[in-house]
N, C-alpha and C positions, 0 to 999 in steps of 0.2 A: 496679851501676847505681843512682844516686840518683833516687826517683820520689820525685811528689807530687800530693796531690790538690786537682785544683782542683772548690769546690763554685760552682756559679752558680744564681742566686736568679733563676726565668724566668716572666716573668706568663703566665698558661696561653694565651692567643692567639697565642703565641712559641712555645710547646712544641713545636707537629710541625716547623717550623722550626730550632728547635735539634735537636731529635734526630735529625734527615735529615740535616745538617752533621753530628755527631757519627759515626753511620754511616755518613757518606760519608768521615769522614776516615781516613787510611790509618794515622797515627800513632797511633790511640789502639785500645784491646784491648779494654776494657772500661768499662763505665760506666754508674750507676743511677739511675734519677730515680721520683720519688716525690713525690705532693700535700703539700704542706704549707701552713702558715700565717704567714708575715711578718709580727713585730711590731716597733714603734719605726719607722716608716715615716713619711716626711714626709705630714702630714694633706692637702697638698694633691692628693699623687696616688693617695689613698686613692677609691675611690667611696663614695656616700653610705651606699650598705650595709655598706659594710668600715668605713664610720667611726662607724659605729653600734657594729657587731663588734671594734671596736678592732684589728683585722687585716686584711690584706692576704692572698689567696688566692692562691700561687704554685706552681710545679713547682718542687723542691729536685733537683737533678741534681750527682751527683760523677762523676767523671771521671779516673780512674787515670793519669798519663803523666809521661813519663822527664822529667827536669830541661831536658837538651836539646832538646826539642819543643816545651815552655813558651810562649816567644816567637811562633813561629809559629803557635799554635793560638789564644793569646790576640789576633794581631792580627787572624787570620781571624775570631772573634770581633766584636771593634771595625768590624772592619768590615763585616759583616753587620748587625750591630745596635747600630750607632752611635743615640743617642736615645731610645733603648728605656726606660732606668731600670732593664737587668737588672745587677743587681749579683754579685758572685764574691770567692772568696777563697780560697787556697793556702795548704796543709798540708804539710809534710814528712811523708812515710808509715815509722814507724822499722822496719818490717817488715810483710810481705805472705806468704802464700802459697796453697794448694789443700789440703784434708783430701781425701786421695788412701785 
């Protein structure tokens, strides 16, 4: 089975909402999210403190799933959070597994 990882870039007033979509979805097994920092960000939708900071303060979340779920997760996605400015982007995973 072909997987990949989709990473999405989620301004943290998004967060518990992505991740309750996430949990709620049936297709997906696993998936990590973690604070981070967005740099290169358009200045306009920077706040005045992140553009001081030169970054943007975000939740980095990846997201483990099969090739064939892609579509469907991404549009429930889109349509959840059409307007938002969360950004993403899909990895081919060339191997996965468990230290058993």
């Amino acid at each position: 089975m072909s997987e990949l990882c989709l990473t999405l870039l989620c301004p943290p007033a998004l967060e518990e909402k992505l991740l309750d979509m996430l949990l709620m979805a049936p297709e997906i097994t696993v998936f990590t999210s973690t604070p981070t920092a967005a740099h290169g960000s358009v200045a306009g939708n920077l706040s005045p403190a992140e553009q001081v900071l030169g970054r943007a303060i975000a939740t980095q979340v990846q997201v483990l799933l099969a090739v064939k779920d892609k579509d469907v997760l991404l549009n429930t996605i889109q349509q959840q959070f059409a307007g938002t400015g969360m950004r993403y982007w899909l990895a081919p995973i060339l191997e996965q597994g468990v230290f058993a």
